[in-house]
PAKOL-15283 format. One record per residue (C-alpha): x, y, z; residue number from 1. Coordinates in Angstrom, 3 decimals. Each point is the difference from the previous one (the first is absolute). Layout:
east;north;up;i
X;Y;Z;NUM
...
END
This chain:
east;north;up;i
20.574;-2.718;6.042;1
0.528;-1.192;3.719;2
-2.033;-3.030;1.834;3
-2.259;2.651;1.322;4
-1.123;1.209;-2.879;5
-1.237;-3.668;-1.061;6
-2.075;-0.552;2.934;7
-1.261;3.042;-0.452;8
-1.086;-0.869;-3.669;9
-1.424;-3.610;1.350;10
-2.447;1.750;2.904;11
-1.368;2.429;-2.725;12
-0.528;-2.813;-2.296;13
-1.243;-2.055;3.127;14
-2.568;2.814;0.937;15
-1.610;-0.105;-3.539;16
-0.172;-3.123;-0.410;17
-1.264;-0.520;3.561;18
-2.368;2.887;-0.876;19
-1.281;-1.129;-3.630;20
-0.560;-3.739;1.164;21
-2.553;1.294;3.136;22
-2.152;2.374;-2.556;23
0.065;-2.553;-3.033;24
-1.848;-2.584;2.407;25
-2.242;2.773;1.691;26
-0.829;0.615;-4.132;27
-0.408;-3.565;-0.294;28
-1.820;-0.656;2.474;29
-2.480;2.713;-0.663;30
0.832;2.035;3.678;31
0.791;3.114;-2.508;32
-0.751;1.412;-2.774;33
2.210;1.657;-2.031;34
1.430;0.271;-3.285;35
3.842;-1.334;0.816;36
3.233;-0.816;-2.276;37
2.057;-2.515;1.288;38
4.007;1.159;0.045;39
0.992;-3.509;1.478;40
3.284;-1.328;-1.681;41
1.161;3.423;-0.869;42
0.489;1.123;4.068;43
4.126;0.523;-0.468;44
-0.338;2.497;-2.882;45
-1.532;2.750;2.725;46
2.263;-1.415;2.491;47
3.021;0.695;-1.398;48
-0.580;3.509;-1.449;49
-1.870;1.066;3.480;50
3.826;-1.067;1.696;51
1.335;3.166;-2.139;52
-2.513;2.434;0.504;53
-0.488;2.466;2.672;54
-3.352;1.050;1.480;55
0.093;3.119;-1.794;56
0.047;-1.678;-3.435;57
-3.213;-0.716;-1.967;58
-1.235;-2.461;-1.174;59
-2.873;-0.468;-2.482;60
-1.795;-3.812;-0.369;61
-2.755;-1.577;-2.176;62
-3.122;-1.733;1.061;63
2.087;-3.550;0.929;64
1.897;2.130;2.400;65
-0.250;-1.304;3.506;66
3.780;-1.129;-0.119;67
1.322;3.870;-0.853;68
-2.354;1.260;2.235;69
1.051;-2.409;3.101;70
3.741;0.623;-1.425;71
-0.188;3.769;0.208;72
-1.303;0.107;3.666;73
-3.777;0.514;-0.371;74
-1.015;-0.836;3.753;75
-1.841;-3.642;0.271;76
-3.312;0.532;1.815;77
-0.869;3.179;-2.072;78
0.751;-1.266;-3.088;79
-2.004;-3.367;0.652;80
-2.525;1.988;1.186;81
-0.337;1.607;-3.128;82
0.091;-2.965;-1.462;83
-2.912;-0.971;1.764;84
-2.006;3.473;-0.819;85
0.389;1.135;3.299;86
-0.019;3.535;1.566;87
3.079;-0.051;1.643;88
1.942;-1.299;-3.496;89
2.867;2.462;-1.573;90
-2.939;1.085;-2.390;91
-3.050;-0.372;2.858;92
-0.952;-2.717;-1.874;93
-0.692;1.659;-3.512;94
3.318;-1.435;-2.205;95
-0.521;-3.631;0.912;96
3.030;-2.151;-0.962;97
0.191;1.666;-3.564;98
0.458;3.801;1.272;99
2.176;-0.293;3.159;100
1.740;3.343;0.853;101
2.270;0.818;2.772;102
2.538;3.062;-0.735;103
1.023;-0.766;3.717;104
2.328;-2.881;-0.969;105
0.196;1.154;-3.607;106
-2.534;-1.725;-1.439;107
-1.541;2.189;-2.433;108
-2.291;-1.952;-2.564;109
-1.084;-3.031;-0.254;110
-2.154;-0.081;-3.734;111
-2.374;-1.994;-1.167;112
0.915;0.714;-3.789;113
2.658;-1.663;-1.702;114
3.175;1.957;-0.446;115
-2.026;3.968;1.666;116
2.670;-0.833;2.547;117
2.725;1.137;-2.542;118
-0.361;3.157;-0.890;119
-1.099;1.319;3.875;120
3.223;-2.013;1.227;121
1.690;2.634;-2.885;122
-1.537;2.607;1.549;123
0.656;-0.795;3.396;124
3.540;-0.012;-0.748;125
-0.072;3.116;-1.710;126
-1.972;2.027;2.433;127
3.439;-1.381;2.722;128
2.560;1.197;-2.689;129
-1.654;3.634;-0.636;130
-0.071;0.028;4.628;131
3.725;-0.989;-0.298;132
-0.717;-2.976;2.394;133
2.116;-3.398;-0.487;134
-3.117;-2.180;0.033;135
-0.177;-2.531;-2.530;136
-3.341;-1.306;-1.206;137
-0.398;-3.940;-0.705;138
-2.940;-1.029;-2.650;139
-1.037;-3.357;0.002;140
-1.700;-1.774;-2.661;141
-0.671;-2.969;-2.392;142
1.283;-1.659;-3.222;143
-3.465;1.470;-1.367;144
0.071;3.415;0.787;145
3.812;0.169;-2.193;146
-2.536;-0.200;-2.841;147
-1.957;3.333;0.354;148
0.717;3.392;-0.735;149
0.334;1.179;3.355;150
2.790;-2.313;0.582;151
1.495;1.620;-3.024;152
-0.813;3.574;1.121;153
1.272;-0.531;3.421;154
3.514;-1.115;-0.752;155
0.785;2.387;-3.143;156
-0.752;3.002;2.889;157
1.634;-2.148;2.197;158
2.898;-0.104;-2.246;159
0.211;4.059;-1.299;160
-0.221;1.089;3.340;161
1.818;-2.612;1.935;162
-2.753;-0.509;2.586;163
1.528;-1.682;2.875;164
-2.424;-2.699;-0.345;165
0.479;-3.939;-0.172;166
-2.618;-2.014;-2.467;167
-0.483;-3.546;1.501;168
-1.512;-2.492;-2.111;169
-1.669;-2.775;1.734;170
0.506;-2.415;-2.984;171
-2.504;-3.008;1.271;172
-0.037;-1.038;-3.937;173
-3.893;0.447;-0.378;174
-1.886;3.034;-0.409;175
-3.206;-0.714;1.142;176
-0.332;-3.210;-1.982;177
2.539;0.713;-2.679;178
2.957;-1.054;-0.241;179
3.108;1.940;-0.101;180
0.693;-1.444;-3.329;181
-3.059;0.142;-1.325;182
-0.748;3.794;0.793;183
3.966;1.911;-0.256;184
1.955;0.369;-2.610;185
3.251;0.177;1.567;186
2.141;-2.685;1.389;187
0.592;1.746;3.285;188
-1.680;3.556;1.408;189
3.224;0.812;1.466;190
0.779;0.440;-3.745;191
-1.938;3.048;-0.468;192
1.689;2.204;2.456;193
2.647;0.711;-2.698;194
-2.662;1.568;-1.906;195
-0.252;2.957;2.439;196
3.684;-0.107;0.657;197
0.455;-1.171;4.018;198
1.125;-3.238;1.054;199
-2.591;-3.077;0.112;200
0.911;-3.860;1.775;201
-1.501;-3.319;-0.009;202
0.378;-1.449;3.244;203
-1.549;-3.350;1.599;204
-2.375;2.180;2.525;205
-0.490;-3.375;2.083;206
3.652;-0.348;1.012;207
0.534;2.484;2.630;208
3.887;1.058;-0.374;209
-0.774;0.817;-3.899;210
-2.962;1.545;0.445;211
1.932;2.215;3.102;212
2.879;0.703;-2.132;213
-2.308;0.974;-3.197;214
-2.246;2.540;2.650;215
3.073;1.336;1.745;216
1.725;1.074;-2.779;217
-3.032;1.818;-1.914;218
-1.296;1.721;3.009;219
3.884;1.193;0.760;220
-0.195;1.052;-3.393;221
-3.182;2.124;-0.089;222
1.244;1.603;3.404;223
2.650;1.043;-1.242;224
-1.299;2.202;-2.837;225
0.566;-2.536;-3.019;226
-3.231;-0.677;-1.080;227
-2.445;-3.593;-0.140;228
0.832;-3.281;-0.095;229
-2.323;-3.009;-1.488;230
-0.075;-3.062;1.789;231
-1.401;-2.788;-0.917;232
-0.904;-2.683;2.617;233
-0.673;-3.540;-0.886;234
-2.306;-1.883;2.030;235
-3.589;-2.083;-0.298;236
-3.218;0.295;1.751;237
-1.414;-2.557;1.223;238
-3.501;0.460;0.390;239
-0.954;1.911;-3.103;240
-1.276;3.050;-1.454;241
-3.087;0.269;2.396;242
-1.569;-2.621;2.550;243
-2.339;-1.849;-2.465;244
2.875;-0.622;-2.139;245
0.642;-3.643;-0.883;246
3.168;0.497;-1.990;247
-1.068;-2.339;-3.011;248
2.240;2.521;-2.510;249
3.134;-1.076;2.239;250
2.484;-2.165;-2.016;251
-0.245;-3.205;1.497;252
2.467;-0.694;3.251;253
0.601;3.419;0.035;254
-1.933;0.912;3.360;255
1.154;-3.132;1.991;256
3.972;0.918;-0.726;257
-0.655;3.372;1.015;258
-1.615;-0.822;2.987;259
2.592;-2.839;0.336;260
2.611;2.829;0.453;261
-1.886;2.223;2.159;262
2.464;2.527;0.533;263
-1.042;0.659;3.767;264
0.697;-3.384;1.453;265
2.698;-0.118;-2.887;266
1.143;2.760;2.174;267
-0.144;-1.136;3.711;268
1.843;-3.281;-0.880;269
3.020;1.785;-1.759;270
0.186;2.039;3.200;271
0.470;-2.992;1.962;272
2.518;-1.808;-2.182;273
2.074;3.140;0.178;274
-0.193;0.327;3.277;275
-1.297;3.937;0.083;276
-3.136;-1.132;1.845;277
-0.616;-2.782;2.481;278
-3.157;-1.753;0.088;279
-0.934;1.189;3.489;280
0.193;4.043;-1.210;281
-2.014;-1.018;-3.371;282
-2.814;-1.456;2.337;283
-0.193;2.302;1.468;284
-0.002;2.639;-2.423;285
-2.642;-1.973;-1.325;286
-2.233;-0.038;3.259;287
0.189;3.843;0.304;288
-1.409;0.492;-3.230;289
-2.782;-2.665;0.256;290
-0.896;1.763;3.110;291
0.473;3.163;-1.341;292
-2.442;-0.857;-2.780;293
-2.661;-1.417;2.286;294
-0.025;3.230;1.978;295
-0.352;2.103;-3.671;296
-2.634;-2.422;-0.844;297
-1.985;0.258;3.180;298
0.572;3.618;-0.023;299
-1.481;0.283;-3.271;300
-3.081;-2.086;0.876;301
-0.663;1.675;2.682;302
-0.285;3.333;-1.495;303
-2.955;2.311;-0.705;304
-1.142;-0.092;-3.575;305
0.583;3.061;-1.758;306
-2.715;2.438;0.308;307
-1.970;1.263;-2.973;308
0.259;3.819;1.044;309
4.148;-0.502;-0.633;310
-1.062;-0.879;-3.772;311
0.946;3.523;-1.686;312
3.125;1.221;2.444;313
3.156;-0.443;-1.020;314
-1.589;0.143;-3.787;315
-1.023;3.198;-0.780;316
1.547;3.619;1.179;317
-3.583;0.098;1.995;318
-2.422;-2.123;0.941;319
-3.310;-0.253;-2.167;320
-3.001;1.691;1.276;321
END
């Protein structure tokens, strides 16, 4: 893992957390509307595996998806414009920030129902390994969604058929407003990977070389015909489930040390003390992408709101008389 490869992983974390900081307070302040999950704190996770991947690879998100989507290459101004409902969005303003789409960059679903992702990231990955293709398909989602059937589903196929496919569990502790304790039965998800018989690792998702490490090594493996790996990524959110949320079911303390040890700014000082980046280049890595997220934003407001005729195309085979 060279010096490169760790700026690389702090202007991807920089650009979502650049991006997630201008819509929160556009939420806030009541300048948009939309239904939007917060992925702040948990920006190095996507980094990392996105450093791996190639732009032929898939890669399937949930609903708090903004830093996978960012990660994978979805282009700024189209996907804030579809944030913002907007005809010229990835979706022409019909997903909204729960349905973003963009096979382009290989970003393929984003889902607005827990764990759906799983079993379409399955078949994704099978529909590459019956074309003969190397692409390797990356599912992302949440402590939660280990607890449903389709998580279970996913990774026994997964596992029979060696699917070169990578599970990624985002494991912010809470599901919803449950915690991890209170709602799993297992110590650690990575755990249950033996039960379909491929590899599964519990990594610290918000330190960037073991996160890089953990990504590299289960997407080599996929490619290479061997089969899935489970990861499991610890990290925190820090602004809750959804926008409202208060956080009252948080053990005390537990938000301000997470926050304490944001793992972005954790980040851009441990590339100074090393040496690998100067302060000068991370300034201005910094101004590009707070310009660069102006222009998306601008872009997006700017944009004609999507027209009611577009309602049935791209939905059914043919449009409803």
């Amino acid at each position: 893992m060279g010096p490169e490869t760790f700026i690389d992983i702090y202007t991807l974390a920089t650009r979502i957390k650049v991006c997630d900081e201008k819509f929160r307070s556009l939420v806030l302040a009541g300048q948009v509307s939309a239904q939007y999950y917060s992925p702040r704190g948990q920006e190095i996770v996507s980094a990392s595996v996105a450093s791996v991947l190639r732009r032929a690879d898939y890669v399937v998100t949930t609903y708090r998806g903004l830093h996978d989507q960012i990660a994978k290459g979805v282009p700024l101004r189209e996907l804030w414009a579809e944030f913002f409902g907007k005809a010229t969005g990835v979706c022409k303003g019909k997903g909204g920030p729960m349905h973003i789409t963009h096979p382009a960059s290989g970003l393929m679903v984003t889902t607005g129902i827990v764990g759906s992702g799983l079993p379409i990231g399955a078949g994704l990955a099978l529909a590459a390994q019956l074309r003969g293709t190397d692409q390797v398909t990356v599912v992302n989602f949440g402590d939660g969604a280990s607890n449903i059937g389709a998580f279970h589903e996913a990774c026994n196929l997964a596992g029979l058929w060696k699917l070169p496919i990578v599970f990624c569990c985002h494991n912010n502790l809470y599901a919803e407003h449950t915690s991890y304790a209170d709602g799993t039965s297992v110590e650690r998800i990575a755990d249950r990977a033996a039960s379909y018989n491929f590899p599964g690792v519990r990594v610290d998702g918000n330190d960037p070389a073991q996160m890089y490490r953990a990504a590299k090594a289960a997407v080599e493996r996929a490619r290479a015909g061997d089969g899935p790996t489970l990861i499991e990524a610890m990290t925190f959110r820090f602004y809750g489930h959804q926008m409202s949320d208060q956080n009252e079911y948080m053990v005390p303390g537990e938000l301000d040390a997470a926050r304490a040890a944001d793992p972005v700014p954790r980040l851009r000082a441990w590339l100074l003390v090393t040496g690998i980046g100067t302060e000068a280049q991370l300034t201005g890595i910094e101004a590009e992408i707070a310009a660069e997220v102006e222009q998306a934003y601008r872009f997006a407001s700017e944009s004609p709101v999507a027209d009611l005729a577009e309602a049935p195309t791209d939905v059914y085979e043919e449009a409803l008389a």
